[in-house]
TORBA-165586 format. One record per atom (N, C-alpha, C): residue in three letters; x, y, z. Coordinates in Angstrom, 2 decimals, m for minus. Layout:
  drennu       xx       yy       zz
     ALA        X        Y        Z
...
This chain:
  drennu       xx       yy       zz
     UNK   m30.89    11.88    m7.79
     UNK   m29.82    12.38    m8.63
     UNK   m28.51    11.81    m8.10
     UNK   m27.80    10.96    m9.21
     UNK   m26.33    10.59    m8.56
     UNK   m25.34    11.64    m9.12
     UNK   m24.16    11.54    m7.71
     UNK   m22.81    12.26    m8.37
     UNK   m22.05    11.22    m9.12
     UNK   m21.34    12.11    m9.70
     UNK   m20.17    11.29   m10.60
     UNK   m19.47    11.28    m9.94
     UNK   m18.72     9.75    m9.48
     UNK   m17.43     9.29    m8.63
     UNK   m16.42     9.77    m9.13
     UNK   m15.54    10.68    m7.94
     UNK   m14.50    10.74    m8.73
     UNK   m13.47    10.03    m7.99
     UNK   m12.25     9.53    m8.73
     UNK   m11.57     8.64    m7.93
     UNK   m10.70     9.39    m6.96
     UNK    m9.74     9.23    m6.51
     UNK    m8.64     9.99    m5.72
     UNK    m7.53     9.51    m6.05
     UNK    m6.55    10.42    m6.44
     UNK    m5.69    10.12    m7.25
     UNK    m4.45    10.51    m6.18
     UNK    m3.42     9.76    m6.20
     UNK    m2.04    10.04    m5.13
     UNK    m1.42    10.67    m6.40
     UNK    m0.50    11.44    m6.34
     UNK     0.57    12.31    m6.86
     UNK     1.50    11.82    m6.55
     UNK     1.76    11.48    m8.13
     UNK     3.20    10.64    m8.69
     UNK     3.91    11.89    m8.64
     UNK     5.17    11.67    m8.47
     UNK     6.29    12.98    m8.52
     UNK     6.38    12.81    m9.99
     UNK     6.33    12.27   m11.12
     UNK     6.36    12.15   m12.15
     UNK     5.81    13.17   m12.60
     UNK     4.67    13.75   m12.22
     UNK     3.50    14.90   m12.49
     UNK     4.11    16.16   m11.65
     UNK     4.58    16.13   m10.95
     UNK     5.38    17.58   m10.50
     UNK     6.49    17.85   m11.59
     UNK     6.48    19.57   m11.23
     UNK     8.06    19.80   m12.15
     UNK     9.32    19.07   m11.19
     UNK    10.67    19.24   m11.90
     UNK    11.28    18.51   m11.98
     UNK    11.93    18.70    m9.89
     UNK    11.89    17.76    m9.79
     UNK    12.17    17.89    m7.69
     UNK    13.84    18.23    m8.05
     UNK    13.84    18.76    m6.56
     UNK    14.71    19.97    m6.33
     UNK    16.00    18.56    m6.44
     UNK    17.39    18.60    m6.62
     UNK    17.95    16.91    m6.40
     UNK    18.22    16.49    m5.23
     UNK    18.55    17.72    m3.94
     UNK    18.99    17.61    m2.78
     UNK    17.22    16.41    m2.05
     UNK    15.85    16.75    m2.67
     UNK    15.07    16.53    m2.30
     UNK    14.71    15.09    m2.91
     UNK    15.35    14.44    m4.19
     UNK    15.13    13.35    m4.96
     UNK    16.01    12.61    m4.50
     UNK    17.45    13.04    m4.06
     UNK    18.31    12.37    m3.30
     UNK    18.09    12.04    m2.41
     UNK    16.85    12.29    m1.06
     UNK    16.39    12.22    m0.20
     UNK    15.37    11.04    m0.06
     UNK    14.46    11.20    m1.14
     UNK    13.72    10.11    m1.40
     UNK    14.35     8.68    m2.16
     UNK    15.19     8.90    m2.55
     UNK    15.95     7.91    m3.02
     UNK    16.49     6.78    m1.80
     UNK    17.19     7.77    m0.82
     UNK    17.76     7.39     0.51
     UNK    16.62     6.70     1.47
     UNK    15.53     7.59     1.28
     UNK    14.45     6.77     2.06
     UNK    13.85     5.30     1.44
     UNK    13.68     5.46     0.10
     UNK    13.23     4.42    m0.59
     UNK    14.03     3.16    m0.20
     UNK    15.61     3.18    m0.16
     UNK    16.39     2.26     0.37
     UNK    16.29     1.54     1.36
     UNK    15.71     2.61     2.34
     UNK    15.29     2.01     4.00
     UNK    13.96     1.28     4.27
     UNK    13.44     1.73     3.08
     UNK    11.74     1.34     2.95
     UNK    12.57    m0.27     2.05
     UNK    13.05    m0.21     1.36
     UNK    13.19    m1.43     0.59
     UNK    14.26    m2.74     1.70
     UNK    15.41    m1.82     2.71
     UNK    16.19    m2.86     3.60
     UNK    15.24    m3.49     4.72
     UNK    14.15    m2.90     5.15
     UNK    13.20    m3.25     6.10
     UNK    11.84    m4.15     5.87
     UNK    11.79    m4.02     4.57
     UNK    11.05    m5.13     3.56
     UNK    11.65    m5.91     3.84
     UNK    12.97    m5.99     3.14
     UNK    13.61    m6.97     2.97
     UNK    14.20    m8.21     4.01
     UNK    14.53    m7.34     5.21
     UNK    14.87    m7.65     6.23
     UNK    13.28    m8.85     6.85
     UNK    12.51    m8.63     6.42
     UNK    10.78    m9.07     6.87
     UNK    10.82   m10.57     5.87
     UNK    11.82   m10.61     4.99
     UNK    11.52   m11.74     3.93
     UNK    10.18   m11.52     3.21
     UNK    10.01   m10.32     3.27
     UNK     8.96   m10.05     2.16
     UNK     9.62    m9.51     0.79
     UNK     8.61    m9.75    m0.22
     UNK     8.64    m9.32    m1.82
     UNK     7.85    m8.45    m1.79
     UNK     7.20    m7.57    m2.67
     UNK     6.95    m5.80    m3.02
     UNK     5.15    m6.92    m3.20
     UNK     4.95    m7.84    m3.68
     UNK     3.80    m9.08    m3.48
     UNK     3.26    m9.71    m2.50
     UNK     4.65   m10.04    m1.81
     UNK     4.37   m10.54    m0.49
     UNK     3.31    m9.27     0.83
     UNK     3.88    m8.45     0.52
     UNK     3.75    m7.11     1.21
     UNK     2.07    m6.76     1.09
     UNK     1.73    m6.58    m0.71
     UNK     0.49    m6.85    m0.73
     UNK    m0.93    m7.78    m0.25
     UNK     0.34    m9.02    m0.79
     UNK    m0.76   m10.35     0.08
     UNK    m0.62   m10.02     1.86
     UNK     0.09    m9.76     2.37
     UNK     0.49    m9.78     3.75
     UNK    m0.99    m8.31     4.17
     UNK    m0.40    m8.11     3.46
     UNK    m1.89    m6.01     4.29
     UNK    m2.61    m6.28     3.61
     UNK    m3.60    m7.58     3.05
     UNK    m4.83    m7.66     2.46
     UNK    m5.20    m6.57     1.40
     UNK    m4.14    m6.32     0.49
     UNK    m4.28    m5.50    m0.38
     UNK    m4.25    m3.79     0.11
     UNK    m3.90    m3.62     1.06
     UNK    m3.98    m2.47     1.51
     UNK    m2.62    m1.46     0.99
     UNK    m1.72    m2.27     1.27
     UNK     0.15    m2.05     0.84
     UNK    m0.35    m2.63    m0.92
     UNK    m0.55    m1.78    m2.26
     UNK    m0.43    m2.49    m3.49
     UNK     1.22    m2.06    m3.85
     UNK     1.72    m3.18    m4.06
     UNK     2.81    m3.64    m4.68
     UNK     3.51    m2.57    m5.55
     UNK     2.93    m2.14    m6.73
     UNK     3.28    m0.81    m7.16
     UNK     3.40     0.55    m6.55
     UNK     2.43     0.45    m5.49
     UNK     2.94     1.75    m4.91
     UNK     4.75     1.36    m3.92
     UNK     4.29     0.43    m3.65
     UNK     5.51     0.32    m2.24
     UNK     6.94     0.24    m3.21
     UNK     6.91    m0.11    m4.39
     UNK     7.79     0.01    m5.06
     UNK     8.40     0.98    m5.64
     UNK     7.06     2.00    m5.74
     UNK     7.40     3.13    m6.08
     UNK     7.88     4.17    m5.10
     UNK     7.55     3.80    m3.94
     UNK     8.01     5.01    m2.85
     UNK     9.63     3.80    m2.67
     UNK     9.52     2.54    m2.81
     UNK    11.14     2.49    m3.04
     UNK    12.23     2.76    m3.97
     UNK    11.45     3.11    m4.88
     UNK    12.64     3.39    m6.19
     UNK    12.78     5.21    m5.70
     UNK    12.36     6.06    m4.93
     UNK    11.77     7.33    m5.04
     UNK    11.34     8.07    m5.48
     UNK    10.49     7.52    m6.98
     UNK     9.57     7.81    m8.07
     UNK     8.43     8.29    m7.12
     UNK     7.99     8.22    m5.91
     UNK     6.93     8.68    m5.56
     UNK     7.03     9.16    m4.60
     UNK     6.27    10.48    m3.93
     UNK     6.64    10.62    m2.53
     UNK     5.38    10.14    m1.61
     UNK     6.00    10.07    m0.65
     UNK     5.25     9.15     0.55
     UNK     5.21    10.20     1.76
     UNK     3.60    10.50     1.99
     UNK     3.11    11.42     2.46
     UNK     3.77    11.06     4.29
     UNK     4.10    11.72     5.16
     UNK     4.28    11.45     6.51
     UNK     2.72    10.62     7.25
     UNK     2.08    10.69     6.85
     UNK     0.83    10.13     7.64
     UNK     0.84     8.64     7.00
     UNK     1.20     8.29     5.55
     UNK     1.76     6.64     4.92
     UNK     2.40     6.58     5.74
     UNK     3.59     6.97     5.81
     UNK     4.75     6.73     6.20
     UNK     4.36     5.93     7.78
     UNK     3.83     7.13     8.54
     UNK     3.76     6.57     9.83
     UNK     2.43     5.26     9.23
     UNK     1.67     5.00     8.94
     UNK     1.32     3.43     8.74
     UNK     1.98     2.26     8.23
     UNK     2.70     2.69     6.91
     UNK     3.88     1.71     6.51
     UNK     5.07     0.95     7.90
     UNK     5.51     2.36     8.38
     UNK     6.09     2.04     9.62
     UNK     4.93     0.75    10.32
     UNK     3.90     1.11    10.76
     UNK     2.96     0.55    11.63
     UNK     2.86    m1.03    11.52
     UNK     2.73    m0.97    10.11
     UNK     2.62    m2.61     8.70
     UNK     3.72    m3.60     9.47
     UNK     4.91    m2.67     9.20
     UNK     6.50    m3.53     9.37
     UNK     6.83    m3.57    10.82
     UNK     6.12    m2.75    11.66
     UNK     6.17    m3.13    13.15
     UNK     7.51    m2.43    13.73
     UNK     8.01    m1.11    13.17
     UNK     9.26    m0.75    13.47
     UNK     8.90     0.61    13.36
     UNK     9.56     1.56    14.69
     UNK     9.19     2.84    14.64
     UNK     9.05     3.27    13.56
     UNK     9.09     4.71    13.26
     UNK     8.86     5.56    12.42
     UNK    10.35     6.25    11.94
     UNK    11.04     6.74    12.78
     UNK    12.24     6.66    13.07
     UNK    13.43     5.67    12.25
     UNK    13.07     4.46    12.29
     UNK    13.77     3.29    11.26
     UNK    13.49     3.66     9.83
     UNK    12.80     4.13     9.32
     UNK    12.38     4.42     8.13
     UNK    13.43     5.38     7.76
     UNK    13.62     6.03     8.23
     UNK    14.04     7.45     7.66
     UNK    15.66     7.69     7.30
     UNK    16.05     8.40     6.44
     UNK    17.27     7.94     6.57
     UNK    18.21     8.66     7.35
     UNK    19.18     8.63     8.24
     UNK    19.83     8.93     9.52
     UNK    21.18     9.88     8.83
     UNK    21.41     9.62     8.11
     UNK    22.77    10.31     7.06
     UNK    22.67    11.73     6.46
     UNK    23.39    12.55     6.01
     UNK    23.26    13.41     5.14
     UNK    23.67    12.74     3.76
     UNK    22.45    13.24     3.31
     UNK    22.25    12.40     1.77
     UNK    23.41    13.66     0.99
     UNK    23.78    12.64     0.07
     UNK    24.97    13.37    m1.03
     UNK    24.23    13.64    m2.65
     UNK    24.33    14.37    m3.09
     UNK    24.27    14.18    m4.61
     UNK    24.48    12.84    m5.41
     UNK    23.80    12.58    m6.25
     UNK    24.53    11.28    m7.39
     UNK    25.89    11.80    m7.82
     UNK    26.16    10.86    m7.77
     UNK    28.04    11.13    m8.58
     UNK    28.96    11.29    m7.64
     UNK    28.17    12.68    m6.25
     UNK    29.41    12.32    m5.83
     UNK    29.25    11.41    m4.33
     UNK    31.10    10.83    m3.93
     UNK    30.94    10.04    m2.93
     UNK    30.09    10.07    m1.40
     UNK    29.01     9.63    m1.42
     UNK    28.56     9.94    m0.43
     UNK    28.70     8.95     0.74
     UNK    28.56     9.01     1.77
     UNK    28.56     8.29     3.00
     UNK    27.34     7.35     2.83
     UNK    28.24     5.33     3.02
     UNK    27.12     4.44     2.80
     UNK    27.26     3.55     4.43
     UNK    26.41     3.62     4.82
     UNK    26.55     2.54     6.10
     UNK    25.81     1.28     6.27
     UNK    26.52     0.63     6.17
     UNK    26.17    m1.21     5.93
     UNK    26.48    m1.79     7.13
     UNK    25.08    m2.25     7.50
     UNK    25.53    m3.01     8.99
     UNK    24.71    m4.42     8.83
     UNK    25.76    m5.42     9.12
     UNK    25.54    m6.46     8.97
     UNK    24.79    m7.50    10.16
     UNK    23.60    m8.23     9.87
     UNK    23.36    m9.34    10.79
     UNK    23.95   m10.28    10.82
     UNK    24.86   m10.45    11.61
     UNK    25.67   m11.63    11.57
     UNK    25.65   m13.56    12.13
     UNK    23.92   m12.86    12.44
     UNK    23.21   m13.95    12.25
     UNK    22.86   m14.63    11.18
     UNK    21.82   m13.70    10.65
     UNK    21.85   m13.90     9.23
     UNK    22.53   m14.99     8.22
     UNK    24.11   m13.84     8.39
     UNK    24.96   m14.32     7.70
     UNK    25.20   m15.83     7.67
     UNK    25.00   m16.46     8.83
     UNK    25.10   m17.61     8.80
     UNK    24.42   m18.36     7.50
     UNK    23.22   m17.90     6.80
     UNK    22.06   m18.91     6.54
     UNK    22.80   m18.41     4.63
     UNK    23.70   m17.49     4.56
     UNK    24.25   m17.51     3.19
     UNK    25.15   m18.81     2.62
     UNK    24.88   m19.26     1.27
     UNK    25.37   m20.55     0.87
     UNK    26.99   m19.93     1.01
     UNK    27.93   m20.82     1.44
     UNK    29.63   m20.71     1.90
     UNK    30.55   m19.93     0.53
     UNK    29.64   m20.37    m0.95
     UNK    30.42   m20.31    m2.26
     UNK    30.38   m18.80    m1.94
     UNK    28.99   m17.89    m1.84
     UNK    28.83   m16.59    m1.97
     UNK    29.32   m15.74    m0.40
     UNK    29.53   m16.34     0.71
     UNK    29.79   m15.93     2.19
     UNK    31.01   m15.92     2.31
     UNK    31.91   m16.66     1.66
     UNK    32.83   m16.82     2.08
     UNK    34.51   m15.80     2.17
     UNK    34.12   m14.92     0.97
     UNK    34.87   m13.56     1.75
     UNK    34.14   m12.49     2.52
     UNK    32.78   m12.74     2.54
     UNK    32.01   m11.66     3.54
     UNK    32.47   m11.97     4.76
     UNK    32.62   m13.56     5.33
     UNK    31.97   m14.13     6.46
     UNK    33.79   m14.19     7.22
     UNK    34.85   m14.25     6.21
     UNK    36.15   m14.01     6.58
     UNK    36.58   m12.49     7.38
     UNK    35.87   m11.40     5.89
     UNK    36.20    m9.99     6.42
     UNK    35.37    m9.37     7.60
     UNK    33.88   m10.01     7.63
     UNK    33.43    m9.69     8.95
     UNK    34.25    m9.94    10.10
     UNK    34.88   m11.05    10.43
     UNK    35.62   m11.68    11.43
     UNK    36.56   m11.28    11.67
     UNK    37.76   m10.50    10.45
     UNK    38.81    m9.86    10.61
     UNK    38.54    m8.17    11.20
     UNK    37.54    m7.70    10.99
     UNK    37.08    m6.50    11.22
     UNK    36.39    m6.65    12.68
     UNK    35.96    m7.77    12.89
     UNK    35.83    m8.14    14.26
     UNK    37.15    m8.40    15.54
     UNK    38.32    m9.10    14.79
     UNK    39.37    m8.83    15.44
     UNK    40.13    m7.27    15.63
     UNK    40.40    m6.99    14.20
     UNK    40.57    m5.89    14.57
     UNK    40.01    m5.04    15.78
     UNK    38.56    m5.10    15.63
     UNK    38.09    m3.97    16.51
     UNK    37.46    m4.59    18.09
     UNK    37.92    m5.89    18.23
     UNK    38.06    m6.69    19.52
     UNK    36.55    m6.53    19.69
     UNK    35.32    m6.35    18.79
     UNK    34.14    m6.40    18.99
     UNK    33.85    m8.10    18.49
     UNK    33.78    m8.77    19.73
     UNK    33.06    m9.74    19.71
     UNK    31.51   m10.64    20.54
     UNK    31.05   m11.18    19.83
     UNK    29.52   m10.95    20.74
     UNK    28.50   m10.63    20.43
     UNK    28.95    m9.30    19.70
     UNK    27.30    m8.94    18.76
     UNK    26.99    m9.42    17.59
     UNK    25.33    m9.19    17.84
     UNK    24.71    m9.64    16.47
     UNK    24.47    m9.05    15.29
     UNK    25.44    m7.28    15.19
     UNK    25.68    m6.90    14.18
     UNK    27.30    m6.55    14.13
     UNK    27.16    m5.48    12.70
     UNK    28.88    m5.80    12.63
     UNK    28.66    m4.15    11.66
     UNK    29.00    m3.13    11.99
     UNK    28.68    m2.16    11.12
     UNK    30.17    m2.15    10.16
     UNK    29.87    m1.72     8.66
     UNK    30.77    m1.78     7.57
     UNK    31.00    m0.35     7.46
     UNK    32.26     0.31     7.64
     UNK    32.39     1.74     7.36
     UNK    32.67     1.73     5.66
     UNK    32.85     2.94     5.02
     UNK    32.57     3.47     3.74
     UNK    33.94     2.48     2.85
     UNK    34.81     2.84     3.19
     UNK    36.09     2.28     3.10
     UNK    36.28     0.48     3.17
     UNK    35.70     0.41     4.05
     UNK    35.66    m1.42     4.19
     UNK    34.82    m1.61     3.29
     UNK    33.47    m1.12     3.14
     UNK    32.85    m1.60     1.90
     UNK    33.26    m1.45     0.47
     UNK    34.42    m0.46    m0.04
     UNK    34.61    m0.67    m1.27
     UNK    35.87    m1.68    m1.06
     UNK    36.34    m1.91    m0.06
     UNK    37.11    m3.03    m0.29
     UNK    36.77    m3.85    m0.38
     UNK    35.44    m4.32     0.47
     UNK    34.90    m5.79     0.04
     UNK    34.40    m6.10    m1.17
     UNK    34.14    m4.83    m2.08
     UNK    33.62    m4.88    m3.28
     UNK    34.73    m5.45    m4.18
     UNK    35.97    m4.93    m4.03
     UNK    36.62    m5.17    m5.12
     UNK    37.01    m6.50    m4.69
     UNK    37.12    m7.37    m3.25
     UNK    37.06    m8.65    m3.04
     UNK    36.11    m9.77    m3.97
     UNK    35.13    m8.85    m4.22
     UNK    33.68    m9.19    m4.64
     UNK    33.85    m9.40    m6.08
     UNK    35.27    m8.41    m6.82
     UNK    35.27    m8.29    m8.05
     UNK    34.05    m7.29    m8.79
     UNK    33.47    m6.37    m8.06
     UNK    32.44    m5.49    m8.52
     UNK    32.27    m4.71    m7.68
     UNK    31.11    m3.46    m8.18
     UNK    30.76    m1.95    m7.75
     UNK    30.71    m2.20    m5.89
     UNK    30.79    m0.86    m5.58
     UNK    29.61    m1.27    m3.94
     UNK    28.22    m1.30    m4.38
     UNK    27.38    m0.30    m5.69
     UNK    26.14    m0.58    m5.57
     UNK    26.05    m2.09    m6.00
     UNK    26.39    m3.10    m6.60
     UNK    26.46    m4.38    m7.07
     UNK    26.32    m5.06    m5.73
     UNK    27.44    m5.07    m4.76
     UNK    27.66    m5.34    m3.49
     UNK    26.09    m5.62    m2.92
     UNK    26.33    m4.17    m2.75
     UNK    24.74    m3.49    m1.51
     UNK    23.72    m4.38    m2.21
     UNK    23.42    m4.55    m3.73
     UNK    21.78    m5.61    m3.91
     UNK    22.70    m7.07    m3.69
     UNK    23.56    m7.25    m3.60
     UNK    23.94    m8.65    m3.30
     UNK    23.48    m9.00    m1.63
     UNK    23.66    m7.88    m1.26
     UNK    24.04    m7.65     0.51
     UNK    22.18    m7.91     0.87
     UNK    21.66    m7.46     0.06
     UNK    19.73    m7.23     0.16
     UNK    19.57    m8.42    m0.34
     UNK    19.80    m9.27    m1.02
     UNK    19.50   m10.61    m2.00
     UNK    19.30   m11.44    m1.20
     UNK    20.70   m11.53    m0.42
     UNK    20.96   m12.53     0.88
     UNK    20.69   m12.17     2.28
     UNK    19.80   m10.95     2.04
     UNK    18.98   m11.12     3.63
     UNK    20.02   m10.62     4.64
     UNK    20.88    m9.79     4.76
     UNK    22.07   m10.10     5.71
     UNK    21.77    m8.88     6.44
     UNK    21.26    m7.57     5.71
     UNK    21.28    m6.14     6.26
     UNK    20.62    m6.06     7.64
     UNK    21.52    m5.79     8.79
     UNK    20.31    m4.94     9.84
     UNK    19.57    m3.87     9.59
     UNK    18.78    m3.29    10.33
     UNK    17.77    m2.79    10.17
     UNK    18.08    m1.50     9.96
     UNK    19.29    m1.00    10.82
     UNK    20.25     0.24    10.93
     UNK    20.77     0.58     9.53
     UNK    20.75    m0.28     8.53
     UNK    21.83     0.03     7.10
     UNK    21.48     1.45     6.55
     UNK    22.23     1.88     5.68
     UNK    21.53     2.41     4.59
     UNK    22.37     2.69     3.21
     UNK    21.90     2.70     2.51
     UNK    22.26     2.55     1.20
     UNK    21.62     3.64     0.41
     UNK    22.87     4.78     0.24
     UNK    22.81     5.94    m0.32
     UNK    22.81     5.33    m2.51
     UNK    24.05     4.86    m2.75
     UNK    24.19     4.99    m3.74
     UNK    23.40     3.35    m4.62
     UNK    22.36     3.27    m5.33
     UNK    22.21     2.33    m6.03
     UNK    20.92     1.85    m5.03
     UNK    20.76     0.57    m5.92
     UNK    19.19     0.53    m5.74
     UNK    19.09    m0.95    m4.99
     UNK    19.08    m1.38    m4.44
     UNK    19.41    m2.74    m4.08
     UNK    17.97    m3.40    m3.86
């Protein structure tokens, strides 16, 4: 006599009632850190898949980055495991804010990195890093942290949003590992 297979199904937050926002805001914040630490790896949401022999599928990792899904602590600590970076790096370090209003964004730059950005698109990043470096007589390191304030200035340098910024900032590979990115999806 056979049983009928049944599959095992992960729980989309889609299928819960509606999450609390303090708690969607949360996953949102994490999803960010899950997506800057990808990113930071020069991996794609594909790459990730091909890389864990199908183990990491592409749709899920995307989905615990957009925060459409929640990501159980026992993933979590393997995802961590995948990317080779505590558990701790994942998470997000901030008090998460509501949408809408201003919340605290911390952008910390590799200023290694930065080097490998084409000059047309670097070239007021790679100025204001340096002036923010004089200013603060921090010279030497290989990051450069962006407080809340410097980043909407560089935005409007930028001629656009900070969330516009922040996926520009993820595009070009520049984020340390420390960032995080409360508002927008980068």
């Amino acid at each position: 006599m056979t049983t009928p297979h049944v599959a095992h199904q992960e729980i989309d937050s889609h299928d819960e009632p509606e999450a609390a926002p303090a708690s969607r805001e949360y996953a949102k914040a994490l999803g960010a850190r899950l997506r800057a630490i990808r990113a930071q790896q020069h991996l794609s949401l594909h790459g990730v898949e091909r890389k864990s022999g199908g183990r990491w599928k592409a749709v899920v990792v995307g989905s615990y980055e957009r925060g459409d899904r929640a990501v159980s602590v026992q993933r979590l600590a393997e995802l961590a495991g995948f990317y080779g970076v505590p558990v701790s790096e994942l998470l997000p370090t901030e008090r998460v804010a509501p949408s809408g209003a201003p919340g605290p964004n911390k952008i910390v730059l590799n200023l290694e990195r930065l080097q490998n950005v084409p000059s047309e698109d670097a070239g007021p990043l790679v100025r204001f890093a340096a002036a923010i470096q004089r200013e603060r007589g921090d010279y030497g390191n290989r990051v450069l942290s962006i407080r809340n304030d410097d980043l909407r200035s560089l935005a409007i340098m930028y001629d656009t949003t900070v969330e516009a910024l922040a996926q520009r900032l993820v595009k070009w590979q520049v984020l340390a590992a420390s960032s995080l990115i409360l508002d927008g999806e980068p």
